[in-house]
N, C-alpha and C positions, 0 to 999 in steps of 0.2 A: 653227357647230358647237355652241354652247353652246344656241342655239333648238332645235339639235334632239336634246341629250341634255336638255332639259328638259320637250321634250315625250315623250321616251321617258320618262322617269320618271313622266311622268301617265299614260301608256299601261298601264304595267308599274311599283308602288309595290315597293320593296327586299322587302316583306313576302311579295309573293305571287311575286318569284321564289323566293327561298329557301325558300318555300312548296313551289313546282313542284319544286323540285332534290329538294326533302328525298323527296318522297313521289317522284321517278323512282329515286330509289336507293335507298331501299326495296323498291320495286317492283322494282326490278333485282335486288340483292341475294336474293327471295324465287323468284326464279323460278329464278337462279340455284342455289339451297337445294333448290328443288324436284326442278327436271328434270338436275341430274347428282349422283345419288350419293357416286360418287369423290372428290367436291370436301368434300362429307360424312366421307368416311371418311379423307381428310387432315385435315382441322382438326382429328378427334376423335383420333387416332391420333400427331398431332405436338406436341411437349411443348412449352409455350410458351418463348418464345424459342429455339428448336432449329433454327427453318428462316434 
């Protein structure tokens, strides 16, 4: 097991997944932001810490 989370970390270095995470939740977040509205007009319309 340790041969082969060692070569999983040559495959895949800590940098570039949290690399990948950061930019898919982003990327999610944005589309998110985009294609529904309502999701828009809740955040802006709810007083922080209210929900």
């Amino acid at each position: 097991l340790a041969v082969l989370s060692q070569r999983t970390n040559e495959l895949f270095p800590f940098w570039a997944v949290v690399a990948a995470n950061t930019l898919a939740a982003v990327s999610m977040g944005v589309y998110l932001w985009v294609r529904h509205p309502r999701l828009r007009r809740a955040i802006r319309d709810t007083p922080l810490g209210a929900a």
